[in-house]
TISE-834860 format. One record per residue (C-alpha): residue in three letters; x, y, z. Coordinates in steps of 0.02 Angstrom, whole numbers, plus 32768, in hexadecimal, padded with zeros to 4 digits. Each point is the difference from the previous one (the first is absolute). Layout:
REM TISE-834860
AlaXYZ ...
***
This chain:
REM TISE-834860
Unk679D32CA4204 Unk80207FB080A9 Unk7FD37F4B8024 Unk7FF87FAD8088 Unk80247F408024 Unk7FD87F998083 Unk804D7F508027 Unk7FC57F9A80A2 Unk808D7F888038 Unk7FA47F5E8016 Unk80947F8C8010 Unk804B805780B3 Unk802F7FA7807C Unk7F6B800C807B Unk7F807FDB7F71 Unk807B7F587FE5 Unk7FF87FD580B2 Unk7F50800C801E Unk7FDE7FB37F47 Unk807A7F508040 Unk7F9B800B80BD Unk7F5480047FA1 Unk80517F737F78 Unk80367FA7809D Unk7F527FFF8068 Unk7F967FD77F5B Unk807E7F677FDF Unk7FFB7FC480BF Unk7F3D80047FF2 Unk80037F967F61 Unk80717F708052 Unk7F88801B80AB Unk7F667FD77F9E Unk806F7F677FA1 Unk80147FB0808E Unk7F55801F8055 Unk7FBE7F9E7F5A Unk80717F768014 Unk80007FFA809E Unk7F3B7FE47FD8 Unk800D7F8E7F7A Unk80907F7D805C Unk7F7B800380A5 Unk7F5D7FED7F9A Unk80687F4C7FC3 Unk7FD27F568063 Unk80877FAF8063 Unk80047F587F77 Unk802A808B7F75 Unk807A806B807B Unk80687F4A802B Unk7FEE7FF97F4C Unk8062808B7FF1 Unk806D7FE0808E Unk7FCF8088807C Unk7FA5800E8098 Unk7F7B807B8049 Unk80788039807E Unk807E80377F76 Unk7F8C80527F88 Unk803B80BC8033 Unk80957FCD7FDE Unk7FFA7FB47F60 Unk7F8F80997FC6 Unk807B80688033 Unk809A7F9A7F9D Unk7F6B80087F7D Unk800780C57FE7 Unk8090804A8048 Unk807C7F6B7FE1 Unk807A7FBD8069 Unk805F8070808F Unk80C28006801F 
***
């Protein structure tokens, strides 16, 4: 008797590559929509709560940015 096995190689390298791109896009549209929201939330504030807080309309990208991404260099 004769039987026959079949194994599919899901672990190989273009199924990893496309599996970290996919990972990659999902986790780049999760911080996107982060920041949208906060960005949201700081602007819906009034300027006595935002001086409050120390910041200023003009710098509220950037803070919402610092917010979800963190600080750069």
């Amino acid at each position: 008797m004769a039987f026959a096995n079949y194994t599919r190689a899901t672990d190989t390298g273009l199924s990893l590559e496309i599996s970290a791109v996919v990972h990659t896009l999902m986790t780049r549209a999760v911080d996107y929509r982060a920041y949208r929201k906060t960005l949201a939330e700081l602007r819906a504030l009034d300027n006595r709560t935002l001086a409050d807080l120390g910041l200023h309309r003009s710098g509220l990208r950037a803070e919402a940015i610092r917010a979800v991404y963190g600080t750069r260099g």
